[in-house]
N, C-alpha and C positions, 0 to 999 in steps of 0.2 A: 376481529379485524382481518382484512384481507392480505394476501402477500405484499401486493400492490403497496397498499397502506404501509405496512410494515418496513418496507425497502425504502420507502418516501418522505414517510413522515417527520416532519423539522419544525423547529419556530425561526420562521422567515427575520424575527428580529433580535437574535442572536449573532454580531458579529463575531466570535471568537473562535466558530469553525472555520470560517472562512480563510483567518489567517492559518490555522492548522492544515485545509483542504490545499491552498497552494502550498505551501511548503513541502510536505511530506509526498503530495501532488506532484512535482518537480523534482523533486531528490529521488521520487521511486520510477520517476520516467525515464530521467537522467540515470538510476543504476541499469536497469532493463536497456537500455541502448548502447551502453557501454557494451554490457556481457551480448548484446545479438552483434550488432555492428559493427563495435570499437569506435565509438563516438566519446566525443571527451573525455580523450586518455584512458578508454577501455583497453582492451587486448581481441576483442572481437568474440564469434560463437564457436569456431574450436578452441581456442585457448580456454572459453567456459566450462565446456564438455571434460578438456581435460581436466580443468579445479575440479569439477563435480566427482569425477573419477575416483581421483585422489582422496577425494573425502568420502569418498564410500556409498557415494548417490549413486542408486543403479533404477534404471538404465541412464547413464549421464546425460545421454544425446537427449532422451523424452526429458528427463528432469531441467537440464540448462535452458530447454525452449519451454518448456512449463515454467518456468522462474522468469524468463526474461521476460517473456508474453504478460507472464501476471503484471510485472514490473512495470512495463510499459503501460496498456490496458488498464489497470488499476491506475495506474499514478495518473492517466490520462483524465479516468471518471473521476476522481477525486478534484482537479484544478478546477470542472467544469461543474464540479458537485452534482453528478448524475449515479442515481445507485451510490449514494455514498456509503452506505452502513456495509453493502457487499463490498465494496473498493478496499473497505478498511479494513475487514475478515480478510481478504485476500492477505495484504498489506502485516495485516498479524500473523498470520500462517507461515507468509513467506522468514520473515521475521525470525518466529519462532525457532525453525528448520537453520538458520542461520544462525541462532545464537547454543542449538543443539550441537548442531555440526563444527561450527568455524572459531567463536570465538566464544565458548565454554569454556575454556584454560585462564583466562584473566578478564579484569573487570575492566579497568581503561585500555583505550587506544596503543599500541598501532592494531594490538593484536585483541584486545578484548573488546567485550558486549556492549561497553554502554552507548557507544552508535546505536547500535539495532534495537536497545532496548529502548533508548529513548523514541525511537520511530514508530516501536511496539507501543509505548504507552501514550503517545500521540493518536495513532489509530484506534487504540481502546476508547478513548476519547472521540472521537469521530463515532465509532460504532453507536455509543449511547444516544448522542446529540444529533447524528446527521449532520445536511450539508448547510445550515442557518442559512447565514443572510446571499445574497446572490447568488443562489444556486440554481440549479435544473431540477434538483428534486423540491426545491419551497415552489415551483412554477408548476410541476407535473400535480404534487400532491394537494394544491391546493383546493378546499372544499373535501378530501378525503379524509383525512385525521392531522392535525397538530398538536405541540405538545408545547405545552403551557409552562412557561417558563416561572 
């Protein structure tokens, strides 16, 4: 099977991505624009440099614009469901490095994982299934491979 194929591949009549694709689509655009901009009660992209700092992310300056870029970018292809299974590797990675770094000390909120974990295992979920129904990727890939639900 081709790259092509593999990046694309969905069952166009699968709605349950979809509601996954926007949400986690939006929540991870919405963090990415807080941490570059300070859009909806962020703090902006020094104030991120300096969190990244602090937590031991070197080089902060490359890491904050690698995180927010992803956050943005990802959460963008995600809404539109274009390159879904890459949006959601992103998506998990970032994830990951966040739940390594930030909130490894407890499990519920204000301070712990299960925000980013549940975002993580949303994405996992994405990654298998792609972007189902209404996507860019059921439009590109079709005629290439589908996966039979």
């Amino acid at each position: 099977m081709s790259l092509k194929a593999r990046l694309v591949r969905t069952n166009a009549s699968l709605w349950s991505p979809l509601v996954l694709r926007l949400v986690v689509g939006a929540v991870m655009a919405g963090h990415g624009s807080q941490k570059l901009f300070g859009w909806f009660g962020g703090h902006g992209f020094d104030a991120t440099v300096n969190f990244f700092a602090s937590q031991g992310l070197k080089p902060a300056a490359v890491m904050a614009g690698l995180a927010s870029g992803a956050e943005i970018l990802g959460g963008l292809l995600l809404v539109i469901g274009l390159f879904t299974r890459l949006a959601a590797l992103s998506t998990i990675a970032i994830m990951t490095v966040a739940i390594i770094t930030v909130h490894s000390g407890a499990f519920f909120l204000p301070a712990g994982m299960e925000y980013a974990l549940t975002l993580l295992g949303a994405s996992v979920v994405l990654l298998e299934t792609g972007g189902g129904a209404l996507s860019a990727d059921s439009k590109i890939g079709t005629g290439i491979s589908t996966i039979k639900a």
